[in-house]
Backbone as CSV, one residue per row, in Angstrom:
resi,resn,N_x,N_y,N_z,CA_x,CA_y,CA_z,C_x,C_y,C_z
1,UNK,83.403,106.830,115.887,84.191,105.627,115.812,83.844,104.739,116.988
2,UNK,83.978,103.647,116.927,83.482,102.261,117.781,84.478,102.142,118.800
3,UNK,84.304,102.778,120.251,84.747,102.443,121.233,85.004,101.638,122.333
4,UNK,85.427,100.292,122.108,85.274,99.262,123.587,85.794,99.868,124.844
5,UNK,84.773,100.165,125.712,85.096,100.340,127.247,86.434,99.977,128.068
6,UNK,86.836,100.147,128.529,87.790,99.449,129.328,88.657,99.232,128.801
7,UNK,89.162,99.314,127.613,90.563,99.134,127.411,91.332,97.314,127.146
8,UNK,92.245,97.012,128.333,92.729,96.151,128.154,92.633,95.279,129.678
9,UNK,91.192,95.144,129.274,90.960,94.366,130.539,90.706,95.064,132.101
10,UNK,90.129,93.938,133.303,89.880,94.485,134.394,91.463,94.944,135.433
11,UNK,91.535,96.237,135.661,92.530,96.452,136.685,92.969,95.048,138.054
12,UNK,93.848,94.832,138.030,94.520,94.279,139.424,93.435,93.983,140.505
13,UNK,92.903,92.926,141.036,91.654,93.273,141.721,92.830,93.746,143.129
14,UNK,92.450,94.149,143.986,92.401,94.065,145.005,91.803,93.917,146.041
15,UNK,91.544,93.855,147.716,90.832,93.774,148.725,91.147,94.264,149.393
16,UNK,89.890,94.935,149.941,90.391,96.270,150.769,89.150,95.952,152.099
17,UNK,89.759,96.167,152.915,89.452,95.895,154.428,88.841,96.650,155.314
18,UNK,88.018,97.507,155.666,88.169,98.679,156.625,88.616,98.492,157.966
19,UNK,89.762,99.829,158.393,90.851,99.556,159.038,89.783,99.818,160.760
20,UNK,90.526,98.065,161.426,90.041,97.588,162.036,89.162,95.990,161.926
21,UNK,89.028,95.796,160.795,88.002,94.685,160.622,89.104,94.056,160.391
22,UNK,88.337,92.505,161.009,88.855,91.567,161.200,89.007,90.570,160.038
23,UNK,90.026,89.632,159.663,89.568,89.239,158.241,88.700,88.033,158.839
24,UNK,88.386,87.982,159.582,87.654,86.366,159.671,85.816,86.943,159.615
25,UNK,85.608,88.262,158.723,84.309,88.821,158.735,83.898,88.259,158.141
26,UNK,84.162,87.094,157.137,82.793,86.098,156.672,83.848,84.524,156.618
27,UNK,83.202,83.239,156.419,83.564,82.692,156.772,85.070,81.852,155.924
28,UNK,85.253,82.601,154.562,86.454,82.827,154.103,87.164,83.982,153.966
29,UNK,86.887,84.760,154.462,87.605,86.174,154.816,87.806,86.855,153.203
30,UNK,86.629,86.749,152.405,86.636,87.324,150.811,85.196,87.676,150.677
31,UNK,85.331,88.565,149.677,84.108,89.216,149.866,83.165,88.659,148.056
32,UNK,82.139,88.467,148.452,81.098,87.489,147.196,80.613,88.589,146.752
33,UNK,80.798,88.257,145.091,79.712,89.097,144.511,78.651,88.354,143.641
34,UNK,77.893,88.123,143.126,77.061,87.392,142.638,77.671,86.639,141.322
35,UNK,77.070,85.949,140.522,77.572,85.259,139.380,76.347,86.563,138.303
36,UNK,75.889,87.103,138.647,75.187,87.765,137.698,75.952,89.488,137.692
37,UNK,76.382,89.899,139.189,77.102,91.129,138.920,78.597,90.780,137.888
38,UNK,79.082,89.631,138.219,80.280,89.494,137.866,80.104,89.808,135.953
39,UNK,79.188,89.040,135.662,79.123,89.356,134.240,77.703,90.227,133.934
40,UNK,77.741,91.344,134.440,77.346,92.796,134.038,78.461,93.338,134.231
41,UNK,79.711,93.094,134.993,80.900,94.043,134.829,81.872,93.336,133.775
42,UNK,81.372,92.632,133.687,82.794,92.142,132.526,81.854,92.374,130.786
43,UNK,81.037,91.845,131.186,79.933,93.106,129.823,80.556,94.542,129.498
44,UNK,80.082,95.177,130.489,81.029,96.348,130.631,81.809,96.914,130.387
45,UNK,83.106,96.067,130.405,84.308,96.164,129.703,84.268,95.755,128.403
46,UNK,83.522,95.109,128.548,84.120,94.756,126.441,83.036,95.396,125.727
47,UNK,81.928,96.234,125.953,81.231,96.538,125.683,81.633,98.012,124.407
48,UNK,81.072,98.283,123.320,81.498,99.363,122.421,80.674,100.218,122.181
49,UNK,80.934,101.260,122.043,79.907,102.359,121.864,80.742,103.228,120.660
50,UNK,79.496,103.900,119.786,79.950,104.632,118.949,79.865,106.026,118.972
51,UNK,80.676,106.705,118.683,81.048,107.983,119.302,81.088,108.634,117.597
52,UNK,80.094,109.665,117.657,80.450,110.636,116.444,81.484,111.947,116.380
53,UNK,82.461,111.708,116.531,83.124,113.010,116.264,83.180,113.898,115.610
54,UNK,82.397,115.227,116.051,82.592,116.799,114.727,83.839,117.115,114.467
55,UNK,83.802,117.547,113.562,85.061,118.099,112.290,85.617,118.903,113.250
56,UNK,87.222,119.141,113.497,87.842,120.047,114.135,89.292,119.218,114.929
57,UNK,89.525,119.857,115.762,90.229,119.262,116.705,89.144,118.056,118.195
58,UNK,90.108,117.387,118.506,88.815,116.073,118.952,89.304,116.218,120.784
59,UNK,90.506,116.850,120.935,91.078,117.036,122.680,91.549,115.679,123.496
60,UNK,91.814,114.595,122.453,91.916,113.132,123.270,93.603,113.043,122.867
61,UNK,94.155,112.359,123.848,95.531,112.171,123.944,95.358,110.599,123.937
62,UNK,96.085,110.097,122.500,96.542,108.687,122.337,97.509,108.221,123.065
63,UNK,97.529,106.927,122.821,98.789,105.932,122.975,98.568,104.758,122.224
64,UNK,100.041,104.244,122.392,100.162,102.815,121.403,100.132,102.079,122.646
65,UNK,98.923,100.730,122.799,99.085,99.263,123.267,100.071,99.049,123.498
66,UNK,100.635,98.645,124.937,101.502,98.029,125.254,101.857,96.885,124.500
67,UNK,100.966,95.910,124.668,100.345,94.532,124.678,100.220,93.904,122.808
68,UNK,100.329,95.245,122.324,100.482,95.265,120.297,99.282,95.431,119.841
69,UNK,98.242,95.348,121.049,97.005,95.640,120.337,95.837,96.778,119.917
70,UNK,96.581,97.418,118.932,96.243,99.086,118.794,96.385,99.940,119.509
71,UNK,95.500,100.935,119.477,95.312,102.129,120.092,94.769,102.599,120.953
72,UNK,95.106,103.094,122.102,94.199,103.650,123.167,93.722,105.047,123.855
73,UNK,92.769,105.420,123.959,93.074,106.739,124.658,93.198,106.628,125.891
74,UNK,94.550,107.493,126.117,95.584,108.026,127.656,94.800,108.616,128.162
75,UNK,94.782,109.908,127.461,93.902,111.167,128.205,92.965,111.600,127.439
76,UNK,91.931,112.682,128.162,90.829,114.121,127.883,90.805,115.068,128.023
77,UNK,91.091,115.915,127.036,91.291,116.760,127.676,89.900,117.554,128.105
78,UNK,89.811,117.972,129.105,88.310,118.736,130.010,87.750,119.770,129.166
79,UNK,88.496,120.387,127.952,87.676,121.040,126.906,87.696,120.294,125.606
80,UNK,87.534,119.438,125.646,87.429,118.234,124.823,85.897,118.212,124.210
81,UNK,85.523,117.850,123.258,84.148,117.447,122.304,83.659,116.330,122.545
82,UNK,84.550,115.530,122.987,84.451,114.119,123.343,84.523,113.942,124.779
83,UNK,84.221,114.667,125.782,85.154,114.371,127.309,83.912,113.631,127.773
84,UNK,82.672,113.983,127.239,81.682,113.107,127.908,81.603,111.736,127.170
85,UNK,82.328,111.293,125.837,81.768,110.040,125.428,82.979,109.041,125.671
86,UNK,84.403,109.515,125.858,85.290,108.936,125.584,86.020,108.737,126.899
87,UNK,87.090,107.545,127.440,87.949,108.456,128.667,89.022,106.967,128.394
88,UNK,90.010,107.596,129.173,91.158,106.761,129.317,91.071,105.560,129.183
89,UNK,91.604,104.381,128.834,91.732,102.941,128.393,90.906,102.990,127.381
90,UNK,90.122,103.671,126.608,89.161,103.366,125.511,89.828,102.694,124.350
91,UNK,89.781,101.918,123.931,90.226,101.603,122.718,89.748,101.832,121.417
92,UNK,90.563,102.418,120.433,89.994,102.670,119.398,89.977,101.938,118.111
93,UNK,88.778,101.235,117.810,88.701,99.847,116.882,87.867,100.249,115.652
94,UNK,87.531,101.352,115.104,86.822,101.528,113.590,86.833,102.975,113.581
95,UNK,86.993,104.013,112.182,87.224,105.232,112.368,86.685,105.073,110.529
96,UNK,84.923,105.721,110.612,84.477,105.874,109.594,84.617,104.534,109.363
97,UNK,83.899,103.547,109.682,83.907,101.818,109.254,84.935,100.950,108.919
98,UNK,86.068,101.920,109.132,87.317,101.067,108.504,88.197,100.595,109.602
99,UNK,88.300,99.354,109.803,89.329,98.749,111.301,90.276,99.272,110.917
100,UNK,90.690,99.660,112.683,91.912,100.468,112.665,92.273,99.886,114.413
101,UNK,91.660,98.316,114.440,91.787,97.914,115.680,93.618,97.522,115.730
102,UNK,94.354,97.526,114.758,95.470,96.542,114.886,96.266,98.294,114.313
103,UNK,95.562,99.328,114.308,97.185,100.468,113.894,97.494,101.411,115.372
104,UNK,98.621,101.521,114.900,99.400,102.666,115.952,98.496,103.699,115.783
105,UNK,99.538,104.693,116.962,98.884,106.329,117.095,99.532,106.966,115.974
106,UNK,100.446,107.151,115.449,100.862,107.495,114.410,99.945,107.282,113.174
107,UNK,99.380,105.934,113.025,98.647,105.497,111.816,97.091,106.246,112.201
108,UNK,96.691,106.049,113.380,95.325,106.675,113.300,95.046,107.987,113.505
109,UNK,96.336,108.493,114.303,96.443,110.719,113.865,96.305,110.937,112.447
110,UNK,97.104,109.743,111.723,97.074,110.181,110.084,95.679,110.062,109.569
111,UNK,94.674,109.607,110.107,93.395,108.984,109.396,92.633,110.295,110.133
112,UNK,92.552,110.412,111.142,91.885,111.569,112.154,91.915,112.903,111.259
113,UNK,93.379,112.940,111.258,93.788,114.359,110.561,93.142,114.972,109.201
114,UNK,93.738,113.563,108.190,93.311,113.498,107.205,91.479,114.083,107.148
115,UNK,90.552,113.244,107.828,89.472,113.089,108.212,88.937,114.768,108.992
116,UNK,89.801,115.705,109.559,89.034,116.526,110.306,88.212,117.671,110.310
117,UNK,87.917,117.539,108.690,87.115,118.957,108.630,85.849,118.272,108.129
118,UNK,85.727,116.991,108.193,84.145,116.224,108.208,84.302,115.634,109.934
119,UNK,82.999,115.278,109.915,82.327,114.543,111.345,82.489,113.257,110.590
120,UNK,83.254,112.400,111.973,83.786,110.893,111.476,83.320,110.008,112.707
């Protein structure tokens, strides 16, 4: 199923200082990143990958979107089938070609389930 990275956007930025430095270390006291890193990381995030899941149990712990917009995976579990393709904020947007960007966890356990003795 078709995984976008990142979830729901970039975390809170923050700025972090090392303790002792002065903020007047450049000449607006903020730190530059290029106009070309900035969008390889925001690529990044919206970026989707497709993940084949084998028939069985899959070890990922859902949640429902705060925000109304589908489904996400919470957790992995570390004996998981998926722990290397999948991880927290992933969003889950097609399951066997069929959008399932706009259903609950309830609606897509039912499709999973239904689905688990084939690779989806």
């Amino acid at each position: 199923f078709p995984v976008p990275r990142g979830g729901g956007g970039a975390p809170p930025r923050r700025r972090y200082r090392p303790h002792g430095a002065s903020s007047a270390s450049s000449s607006s006291g903020r730190n530059h990143i290029s106009a070309s890193a900035r969008r390889a990381a925001a690529q990044t995030l919206r970026s989707k990958a497709t993940v084949i899941a084998p028939p069985g149990k899959l070890g990922i712990i859902l949640a429902n979107r705060t925000d109304s917009r589908g489904t996400v995976v919470s957790g992995v579990r570390t004996s998981s089938v998926l722990a290397e393709q999948v991880s927290p904020g992933d969003r889950i947007v097609a399951i066997d070609e069929e959008d399932v960007s706009q259903m609950n966890v309830k609606e897509i356990t039912t499709i999973m389930a239904r689905k688990s003795e084939f690779e989806r």
